[in-house]
C-alpha positions as CSV (number, residue, x, y, z in Angstrom):
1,X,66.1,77.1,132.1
2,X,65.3,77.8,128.2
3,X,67.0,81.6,129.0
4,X,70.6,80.0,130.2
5,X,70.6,77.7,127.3
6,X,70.2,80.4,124.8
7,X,72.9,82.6,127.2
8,X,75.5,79.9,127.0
9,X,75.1,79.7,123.0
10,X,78.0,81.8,122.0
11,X,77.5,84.7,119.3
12,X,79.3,84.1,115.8
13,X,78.6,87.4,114.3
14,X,80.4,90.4,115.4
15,X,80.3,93.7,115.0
16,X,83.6,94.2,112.7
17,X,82.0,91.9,110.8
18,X,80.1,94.6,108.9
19,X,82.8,96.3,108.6
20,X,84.7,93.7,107.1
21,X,82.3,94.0,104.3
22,X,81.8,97.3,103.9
23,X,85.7,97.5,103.4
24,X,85.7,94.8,101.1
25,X,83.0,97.4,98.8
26,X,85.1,100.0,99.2
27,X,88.2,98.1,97.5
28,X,86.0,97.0,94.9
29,X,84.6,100.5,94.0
30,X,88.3,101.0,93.9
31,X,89.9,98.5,91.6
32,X,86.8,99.2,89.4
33,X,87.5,103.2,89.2
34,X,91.4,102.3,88.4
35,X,90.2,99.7,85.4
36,X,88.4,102.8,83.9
37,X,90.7,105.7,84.8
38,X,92.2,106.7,81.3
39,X,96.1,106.9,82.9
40,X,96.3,103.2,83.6
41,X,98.3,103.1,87.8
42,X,99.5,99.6,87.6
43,X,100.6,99.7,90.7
44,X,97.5,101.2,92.6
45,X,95.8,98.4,90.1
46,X,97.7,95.4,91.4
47,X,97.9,96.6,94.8
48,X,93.8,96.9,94.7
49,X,93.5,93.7,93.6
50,X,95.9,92.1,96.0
51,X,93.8,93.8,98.9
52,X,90.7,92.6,97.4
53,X,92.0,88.7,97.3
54,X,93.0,89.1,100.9
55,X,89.6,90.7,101.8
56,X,87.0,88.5,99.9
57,X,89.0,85.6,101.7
58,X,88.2,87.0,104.7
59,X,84.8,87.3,104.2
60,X,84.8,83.8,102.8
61,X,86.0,82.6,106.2
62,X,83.7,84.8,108.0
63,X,80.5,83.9,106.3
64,X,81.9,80.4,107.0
65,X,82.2,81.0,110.9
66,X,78.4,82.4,110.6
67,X,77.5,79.4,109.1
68,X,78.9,77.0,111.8
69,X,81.2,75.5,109.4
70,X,84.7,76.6,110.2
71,X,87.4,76.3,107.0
72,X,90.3,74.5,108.3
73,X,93.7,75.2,107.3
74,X,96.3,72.3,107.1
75,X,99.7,73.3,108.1
């Protein structure tokens, strides 16, 4: 009886979860690298940064879902 009750209990984490974050790293290493480049790319700069907003929201919301406590969007 205990076994069906844990099998009914539905996973929150997922595999592309980790790769969510690792993603998110790599955009970081990124924006950082373009901040220190001598030849200043504003464009790869504010495009980094935009990716890294959308990203760390994502994992915001996914750490959320872990946690059991779903953000809810109005709308």
């Amino acid at each position: 009886m205990l076994l069906a009750q844990t099998a009914s209990q539905v996973s929150r984490f997922h595999t592309f979860d980790i790769f969510v974050v690792l993603f998110t790293i790599v955009i970081l290493i990124g924006v950082i690298r373009q901040f220190r480049a001598k030849p200043k790319n504003r464009l790869a700069i504010v495009f980094g940064l935009i990716c890294l907003a959308v990203f760390l929201w994502l994992d915001v919301l996914m750490v959320a879902n872990w946690l059991g406590t779903p953000i809810r969007l109005k709308g």
